[in-house]
N, C-alpha and C positions, 0 to 999 in steps of 0.2 A: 487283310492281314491283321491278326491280333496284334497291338501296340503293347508294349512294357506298362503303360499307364494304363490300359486296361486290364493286363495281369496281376496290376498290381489293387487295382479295386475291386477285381476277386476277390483277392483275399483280405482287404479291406471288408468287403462285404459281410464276408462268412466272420469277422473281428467284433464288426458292429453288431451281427444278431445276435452274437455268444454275448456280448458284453449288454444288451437291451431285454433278450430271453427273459428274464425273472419280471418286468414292465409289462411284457406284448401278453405274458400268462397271466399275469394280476390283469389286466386290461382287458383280454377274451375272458376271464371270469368274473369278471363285472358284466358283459354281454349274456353268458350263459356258464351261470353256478359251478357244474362239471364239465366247461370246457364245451362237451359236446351237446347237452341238454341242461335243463333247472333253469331256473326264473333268474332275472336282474339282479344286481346288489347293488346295495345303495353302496356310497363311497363318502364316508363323514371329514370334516376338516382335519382332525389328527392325520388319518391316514391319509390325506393328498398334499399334508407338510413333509410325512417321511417318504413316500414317492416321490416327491420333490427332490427330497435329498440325497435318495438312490441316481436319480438324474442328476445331479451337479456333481457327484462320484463319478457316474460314468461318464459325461461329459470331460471330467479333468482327465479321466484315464486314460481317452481316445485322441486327448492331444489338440494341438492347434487351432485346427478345421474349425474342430467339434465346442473348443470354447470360445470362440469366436460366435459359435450358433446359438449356444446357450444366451449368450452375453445378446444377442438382435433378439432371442424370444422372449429378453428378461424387458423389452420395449411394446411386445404387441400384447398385451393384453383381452386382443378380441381370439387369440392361439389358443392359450393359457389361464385357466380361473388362477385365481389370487393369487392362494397357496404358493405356487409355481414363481408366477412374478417376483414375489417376496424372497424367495428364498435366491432363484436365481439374479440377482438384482444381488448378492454376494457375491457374483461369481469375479475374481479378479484375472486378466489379462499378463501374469508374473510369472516365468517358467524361466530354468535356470538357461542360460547363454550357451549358444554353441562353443566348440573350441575355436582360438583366436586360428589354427593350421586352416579349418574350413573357410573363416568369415574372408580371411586376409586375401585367399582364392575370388571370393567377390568381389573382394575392391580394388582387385589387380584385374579383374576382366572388363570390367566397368570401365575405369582410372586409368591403368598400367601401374608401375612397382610403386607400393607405400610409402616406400625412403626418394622416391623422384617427386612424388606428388606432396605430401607434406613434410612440414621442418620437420615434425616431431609427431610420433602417434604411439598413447598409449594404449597394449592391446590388449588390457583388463575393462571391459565394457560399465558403463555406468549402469545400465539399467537392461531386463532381458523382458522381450514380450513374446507372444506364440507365433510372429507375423517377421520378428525385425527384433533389432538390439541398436543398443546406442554405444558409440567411442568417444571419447575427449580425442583432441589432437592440435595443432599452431598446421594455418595456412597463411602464408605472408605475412608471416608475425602477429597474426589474429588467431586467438583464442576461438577455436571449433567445435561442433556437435558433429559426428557424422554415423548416419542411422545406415544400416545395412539392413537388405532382406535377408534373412535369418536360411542360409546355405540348403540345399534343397528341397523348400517350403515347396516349389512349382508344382513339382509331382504329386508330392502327398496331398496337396488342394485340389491338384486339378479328380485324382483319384477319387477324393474323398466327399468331391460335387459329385460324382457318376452314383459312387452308393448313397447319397440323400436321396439325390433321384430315384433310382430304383426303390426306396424305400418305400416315397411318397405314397405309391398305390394301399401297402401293407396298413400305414398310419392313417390313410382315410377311411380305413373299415370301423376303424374305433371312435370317429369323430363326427358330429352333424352335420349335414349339407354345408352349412354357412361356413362353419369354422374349416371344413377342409378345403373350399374355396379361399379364404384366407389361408390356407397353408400353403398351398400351391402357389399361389402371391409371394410370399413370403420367401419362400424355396427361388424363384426367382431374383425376388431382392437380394437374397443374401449371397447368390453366385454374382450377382454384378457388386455386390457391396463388398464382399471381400476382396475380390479381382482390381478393384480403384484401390484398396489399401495398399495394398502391393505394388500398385504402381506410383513410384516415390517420383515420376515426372509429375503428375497430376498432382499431388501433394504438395510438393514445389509451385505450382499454377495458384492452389487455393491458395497456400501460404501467404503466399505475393499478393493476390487479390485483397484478403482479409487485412493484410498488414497497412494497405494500402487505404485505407479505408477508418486506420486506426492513427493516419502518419501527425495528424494534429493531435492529436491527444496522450499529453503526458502520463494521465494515469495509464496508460496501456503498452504492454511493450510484446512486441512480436520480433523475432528473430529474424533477420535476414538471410534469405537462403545463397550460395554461390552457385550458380549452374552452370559455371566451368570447371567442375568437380562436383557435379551429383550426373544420374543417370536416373534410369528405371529401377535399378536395384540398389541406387547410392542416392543417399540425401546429403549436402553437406551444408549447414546452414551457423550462425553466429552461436557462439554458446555464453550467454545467460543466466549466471548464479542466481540462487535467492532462497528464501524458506518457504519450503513445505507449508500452503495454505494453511493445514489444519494445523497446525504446531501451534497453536494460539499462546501458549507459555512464551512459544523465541521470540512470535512478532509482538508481543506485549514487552519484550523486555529490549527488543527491539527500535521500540518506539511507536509502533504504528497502531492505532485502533482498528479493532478486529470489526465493529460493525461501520464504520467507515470504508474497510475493504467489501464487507459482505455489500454494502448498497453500489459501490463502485462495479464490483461481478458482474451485480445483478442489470445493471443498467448496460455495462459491456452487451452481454445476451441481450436484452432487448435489440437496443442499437443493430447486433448482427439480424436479428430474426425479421423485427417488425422492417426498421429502416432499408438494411443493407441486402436483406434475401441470401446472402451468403455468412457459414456458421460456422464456427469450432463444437464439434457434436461428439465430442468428448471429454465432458468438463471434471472427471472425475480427482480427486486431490492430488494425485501423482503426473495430471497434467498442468498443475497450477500453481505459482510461485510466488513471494513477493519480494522486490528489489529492494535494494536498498534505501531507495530515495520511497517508497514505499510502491510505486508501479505494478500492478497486476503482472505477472510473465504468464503467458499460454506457451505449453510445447505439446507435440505432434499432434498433426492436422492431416493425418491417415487418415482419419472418420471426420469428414465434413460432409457437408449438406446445401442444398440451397430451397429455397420459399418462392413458388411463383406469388407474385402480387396479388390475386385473387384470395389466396391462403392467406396471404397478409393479413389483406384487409378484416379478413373472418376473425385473425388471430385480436387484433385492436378491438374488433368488436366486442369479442369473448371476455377479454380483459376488463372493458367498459362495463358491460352488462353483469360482471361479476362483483363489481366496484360499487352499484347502483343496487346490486339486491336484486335486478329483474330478471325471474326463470325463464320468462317465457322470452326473452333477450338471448338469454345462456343459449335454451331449448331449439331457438329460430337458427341461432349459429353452430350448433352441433352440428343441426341438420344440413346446414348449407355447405360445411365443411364434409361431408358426407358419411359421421361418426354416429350419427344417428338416423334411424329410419326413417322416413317422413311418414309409414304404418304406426309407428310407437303409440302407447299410450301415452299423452303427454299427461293427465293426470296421475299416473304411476311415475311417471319418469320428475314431475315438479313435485313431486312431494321428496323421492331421491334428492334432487338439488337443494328444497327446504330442509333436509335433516342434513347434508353435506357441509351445508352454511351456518349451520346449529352448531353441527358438532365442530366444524372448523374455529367458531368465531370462542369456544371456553367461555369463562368466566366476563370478559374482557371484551366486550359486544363489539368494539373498533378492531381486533387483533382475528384475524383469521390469516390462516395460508392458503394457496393455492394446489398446495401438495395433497393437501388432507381431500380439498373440492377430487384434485385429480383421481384419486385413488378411489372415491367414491364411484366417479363415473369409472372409470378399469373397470371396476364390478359389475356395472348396467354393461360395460358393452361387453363382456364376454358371455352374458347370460342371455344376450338378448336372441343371437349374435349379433357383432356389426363388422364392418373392416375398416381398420382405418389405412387412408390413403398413406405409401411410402417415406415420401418426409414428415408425415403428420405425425408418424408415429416417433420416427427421430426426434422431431421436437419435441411431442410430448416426455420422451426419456432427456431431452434435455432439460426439459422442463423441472422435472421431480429432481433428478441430480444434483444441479444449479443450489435449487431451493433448499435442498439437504443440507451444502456446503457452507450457504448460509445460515442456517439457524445453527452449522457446529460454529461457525464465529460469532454468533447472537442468540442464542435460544429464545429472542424476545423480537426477531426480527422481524418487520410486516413487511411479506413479499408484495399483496395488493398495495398499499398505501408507497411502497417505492415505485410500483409499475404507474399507479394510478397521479405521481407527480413525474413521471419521464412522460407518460401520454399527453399532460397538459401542456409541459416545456414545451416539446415537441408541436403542439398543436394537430394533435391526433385528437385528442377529447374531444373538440370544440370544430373540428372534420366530421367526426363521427355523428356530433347529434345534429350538424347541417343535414347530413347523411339523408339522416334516420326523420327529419324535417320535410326535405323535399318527398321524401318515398311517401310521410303521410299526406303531404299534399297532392302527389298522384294520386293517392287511393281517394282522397275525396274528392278529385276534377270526377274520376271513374263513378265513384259515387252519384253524383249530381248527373254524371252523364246518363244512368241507369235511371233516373228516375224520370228521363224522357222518352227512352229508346225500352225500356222493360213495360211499362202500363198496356202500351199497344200488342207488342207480339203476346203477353197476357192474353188480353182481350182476343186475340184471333185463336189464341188457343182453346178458352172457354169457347169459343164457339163451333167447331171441331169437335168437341168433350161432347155440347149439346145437339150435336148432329148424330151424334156415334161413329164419327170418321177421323179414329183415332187412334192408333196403333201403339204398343208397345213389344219392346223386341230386348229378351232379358239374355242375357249370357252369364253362365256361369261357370267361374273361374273355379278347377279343382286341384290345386297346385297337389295334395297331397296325394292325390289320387283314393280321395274317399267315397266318392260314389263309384268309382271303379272295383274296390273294394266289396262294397253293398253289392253291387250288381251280380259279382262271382258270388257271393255267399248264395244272394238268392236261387242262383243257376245251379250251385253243387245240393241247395236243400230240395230242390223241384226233382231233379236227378234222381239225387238218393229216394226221397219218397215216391218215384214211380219204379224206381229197383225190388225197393222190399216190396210194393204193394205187386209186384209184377212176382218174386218169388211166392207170396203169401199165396195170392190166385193159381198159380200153377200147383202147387203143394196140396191146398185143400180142395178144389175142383176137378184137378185134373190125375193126382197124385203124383205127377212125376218131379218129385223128389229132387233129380238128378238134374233137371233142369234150372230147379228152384233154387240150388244150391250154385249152378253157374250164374243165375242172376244175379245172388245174394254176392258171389265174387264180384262181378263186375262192378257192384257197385261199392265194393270196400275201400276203393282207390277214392273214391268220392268222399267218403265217410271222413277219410284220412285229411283228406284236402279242406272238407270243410274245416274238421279238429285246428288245423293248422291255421290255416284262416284266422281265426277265432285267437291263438294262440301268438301269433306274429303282433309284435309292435305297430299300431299302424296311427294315423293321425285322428282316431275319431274321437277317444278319449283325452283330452288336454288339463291342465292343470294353472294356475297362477303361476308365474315365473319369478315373478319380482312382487314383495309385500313391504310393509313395513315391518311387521314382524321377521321377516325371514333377515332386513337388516340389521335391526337388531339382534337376531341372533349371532348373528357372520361377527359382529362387533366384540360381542360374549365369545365368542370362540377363539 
């Protein structure tokens, strides 16, 4: 039996291709010129910043779901070339508030009646997002935050996950092997990632976790949640004044030093990432406050994360290795982190890192950011492709945002040089090069060990060589299917030339004509097949993908 929710992503559906049509047509004529037939078009950076911005139009206009999706693709980088990232990395989460007749219906389903459950609730909402809204209100005489899911969000998400789905197939015509693998990932991710936001018990779980975690530490203040008055649809937790991060005029006049708070943030975030494996993965200025006594405030922990240990450890490495100037350090931990190929050209990919660290460090050879490194590599991994693993990608969009927030309260701020004295404190640094110690000490036991156990099986092998009792057994790997390719060509040219030669002989020795002319049919089908052949995109021709020059341009642009 057809469900409402899928009648209603029907027409969802038929909503999304009227509103994408003008994208999927610029897109198939990038594949072929007239749609039907003509060659490729190149696609220059002007024109993939205003495609970009046709996407973040249509994205706002399709509602919730949809900037929600924007907002997870403005994270993956291996989806999306640059352009894209940039632009959608604008995209903000502020849509006006339901009316308080729909909300009040949640918080009496949840709850039971407003007026039982708290002294007092104001039902002018402080803040509206696409997912949930926030209220002020007095629960037992304490001053409240209480966040509702935003009145029949269920439907229109769950609807609006059936048409991404169904899309999927359409958008991987347009996209190469890798990156539509990555999308399909991704398509995944984002139906389990929005589906936790929504659920305001789990957000209450992280909340507690993270708060927890923070309870010695005066610079940090986390809300306390009540979970005898929140639910799945009701958060009700402490409510916590303070100014707007970025307002650096209030907390200046305020009292508090702005790059004081920014090294405070920035250490916060570590602490979560590297230390605690669990994270506020939404640091943007409308979730961050400063108290009076100057205290960091974090609110909503909708979008959290966690870090298994192994990612940790990669992450301290990364940091290290970027701290020290060593590529092939960066290079070794991309790869382990599995952001890079272990096929890559690593001379292509270290000279990226060298010009990333150039252009990061300015004037000022001590002063580089990690945002600038970041963005660098974004560009390697979507060119290359690569995918990056599900919370990787989280942190890295934690990563850039975090870093943003600080240079708007320092323009002078060194994110390495704060990461690089939290690693020491901590005694990560000095972990890491034991680390990095022992593994060369392995490699040289292995070493030594090779030099008694290799001379021999050598020698048995030259002697084998000098027998001639020695075999080799080659495989070859054709991922593209380019000798598959060769093979057809050769078989429709063999074809075709015993066709006409097979018309030609009947026509001028035999005279029949009539014959000659069925041959010359038969084999038109061939002729056609070769043409096409020839004509089709296929892997045998390849190009440089990544230069220095081509960064340099990307820079200029």
């Amino acid at each position: 039996m057809v469900t409402l929710v899928t009648f209603r992503a029907y027409w969802r559906f038929l909503v999304v291709i009227r509103q994408f049509s003008p994208l999927i047509v610029a897109y198939w004529r990038d594949r072929r010129r007239f749609l039907l037939f003509g060659g490729s078009r190149q696609v220059d950076a002007e024109t993939q910043r205003e495609r970009a911005e046709t996407l973040l139009n249509i994205l706002l206009t399709l509602g919730p779901t949809f900037i929600k999706l924007g907002q997870l693709l403005s994270t993956r980088p291996d989806v999306l070339p640059p352009a894209y990232i940039d632009v959608l990395s604008s995209l903000q989460d502020d849509v006006p508030p339901a009316p308080w007749v729909d909300s009040k219906v949640v918080i009496e389903d949840e709850l039971g009646p407003v007026d039982d459950v708290f002294d007092d609730f104001d039902s002018a909402p402080i803040s509206g997002a696409s997912l949930g809204q926030v209220y002020t209100a007095i629960y037992d005489g304490d001053p409240v935050a209480v966040k509702i899911r935003r009145p029949g969000i269920e439907s229109l998400v769950n609807a609006d996950l059936r048409v991404i789905r169904w899309l999927l197939p359409v958008i991987k015509r347009f996209i190469g092997s890798g990156r539509a693998f990555s999308l399909e990932n991704l398509s995944e991710e984002f139906s389990k990632t929005i589906r936790e936001e929504m659920d305001y018990e789990r957000e209450r779980e992280m909340l507690a976790e993270i708060r927890e975690n923070f309870v010695d530490d005066e610079s940090i203040r986390i809300p306390t949640a009540y979970p005898e008055v929140s639910g799945r649809r009701v958060l009700t937790m402490e409510y916590i004044p303070g100014t707007k991060i970025d307002r650096i005029a209030d907390l200046e006049d305020a009292g508090h030093d702005p790059t004081a708070v920014a090294e405070t943030l920035q250490r916060a975030y570590l602490k979560m990432i590297i230390g605690d494996g669990v994270f506020h993965a939404d640091p943007h200025p409308g979730n961050l406050a400063v108290a009076d006594d100057g205290a960091i405030v974090f609110y909503d922990f909708g979008m959290s994360g966690r870090v298994d240990p192994f990612i940790q450890d990669r992450i301290i490495e990364f940091y290290v290795a970027v701290a020290d100037q060593d590529i092939d350090g960066i290079l070794d931990t991309l790869i382990a982190m599995g952001t890079l190929s272990p096929e890559a050209d690593r001379e292509v990919m270290g000279e990226v890192m060298e010009l990333a660290i150039a252009d990061a460090r300015g004037e000022d050879i001590e002063q580089y950011r990690v945002n600038q490194i970041i963005e660098q590599i974004e560009s390697t991994i979507y060119e290359f492709p690569l995918r990056l693993p599900q919370n990787l990608a989280l942190v890295l969009r934690v990563a850039t945002v975090v870093e943003g927030v600080c240079v708007t309260l320092d323009p002078e701020f060194d994110f390495i040089a704060t990461a690089t004295d939290y690693l020491r404190e901590e005694g990560y640094y000095e972990e890491t090069a034991r680390e990095l110690a022992a593994d060369a000490g392995r490699q040289a036991r292995a070493t030594a060990e090779a030099l008694f156990t290799v001379p021999p099986k050598l020698d048995r092998v030259l002697d084998r060589t000098e027998r001639g009792d020695i075999h080799l057994n080659v495989t070859i790997e054709d991922e593209t299917k380019v000798l598959d390719k060769l093979a057809m060509r050769i078989a429709y040219s063999v074809l075709l030339a015993v066709g006409v030669l097979s018309a030609t002989i009947l026509y001028s020795f035999a005279n029949a004509w009539e014959l000659a002319m069925v041959s010359l049919g038969l084999s038109t089908p061939l002729a056609i097949a070769l043409y096409r052949s020839f004509r089709t995109r296929s892997g045998i021709r390849a190009k440089p993908q990544f230069t220095r020059q081509s960064m340099r341009k990307r820079r200029e642009d």
